[in-house]
C-alpha positions in Angstrom: 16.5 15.6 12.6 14.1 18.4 14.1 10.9 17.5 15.2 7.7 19.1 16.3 5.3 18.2 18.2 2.4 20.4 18.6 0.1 19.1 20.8 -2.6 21.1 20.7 -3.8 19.3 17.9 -1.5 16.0 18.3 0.3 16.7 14.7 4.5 15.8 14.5 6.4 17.1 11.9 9.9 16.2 11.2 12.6 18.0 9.1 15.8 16.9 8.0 18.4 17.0 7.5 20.3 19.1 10.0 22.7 20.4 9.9 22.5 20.9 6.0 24.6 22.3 3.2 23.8 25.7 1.3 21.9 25.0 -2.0 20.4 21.5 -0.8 16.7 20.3 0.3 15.0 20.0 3.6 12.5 17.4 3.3 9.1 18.0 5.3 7.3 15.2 6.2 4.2 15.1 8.8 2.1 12.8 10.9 -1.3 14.0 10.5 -3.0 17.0 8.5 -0.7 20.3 7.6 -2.9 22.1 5.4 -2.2 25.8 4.9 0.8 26.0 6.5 3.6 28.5 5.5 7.4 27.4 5.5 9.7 30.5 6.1 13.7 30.1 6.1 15.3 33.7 8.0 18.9 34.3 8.8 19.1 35.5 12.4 18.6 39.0 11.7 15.4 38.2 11.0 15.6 39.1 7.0 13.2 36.2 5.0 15.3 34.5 2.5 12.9 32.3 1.5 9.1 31.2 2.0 6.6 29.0 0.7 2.7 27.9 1.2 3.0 23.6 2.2 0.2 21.4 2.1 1.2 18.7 4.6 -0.6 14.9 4.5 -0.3 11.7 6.5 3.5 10.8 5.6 3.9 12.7 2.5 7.0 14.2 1.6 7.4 18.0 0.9 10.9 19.4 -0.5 12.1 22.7 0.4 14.9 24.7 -0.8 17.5 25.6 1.4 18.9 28.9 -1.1 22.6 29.4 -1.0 23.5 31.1 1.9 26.8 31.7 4.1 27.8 28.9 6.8 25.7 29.5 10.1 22.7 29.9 12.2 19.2 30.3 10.6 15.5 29.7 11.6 13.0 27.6 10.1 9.3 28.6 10.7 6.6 26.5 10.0 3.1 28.5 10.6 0.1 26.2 10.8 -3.4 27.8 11.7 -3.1 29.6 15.0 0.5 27.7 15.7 3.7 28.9 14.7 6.8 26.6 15.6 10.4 28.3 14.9 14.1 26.1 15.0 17.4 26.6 14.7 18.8 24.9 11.4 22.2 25.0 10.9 23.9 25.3 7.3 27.3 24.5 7.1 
């Protein structure tokens, strides 16, 4: 499980699973308000490969696509108002 924790505005997110296989769903779910916010999966080249607009409540769940991809490293950036938090997610 990934978490952030941006403390500027004392909001967690959590994402899971990961590692996770090509074609299957990262659930979203956050403590506290993620309105706005932009989800964008890149390979490490930096090429988007996928991205969509989130709105984030107290507990509620959010499903994202994972698209198929080839086994490896990848970044998941989750942009929220001024932040922008960016992790490693592995798909194997």
């Amino acid at each position: 499980q990934i978490e952030f924790i941006a403390d500027d505005n004392n909001l967690n997110l959590f994402i899971y699973p990961n590692p996770i296989r090509s074609g299957e769903t990262l659930t979203l779910r956050a403590k506290g308000e993620w309105q706005n916010t932009q989800c964008v999966l890149k390979d490490i080249t930096g090429r988007v490969l996928r991205k969509q607009a989130i709105d984030l409540t107290q507990n509620l769940e959010i499903q994202f696509r994972v698209p198929d991809q080839v086994s490896g490293m990848y970044l998941l950036t989750i942009r929220h108002g001024k932040q922008e938090l960016t992790k490693k997610l592995i798909i194997d």
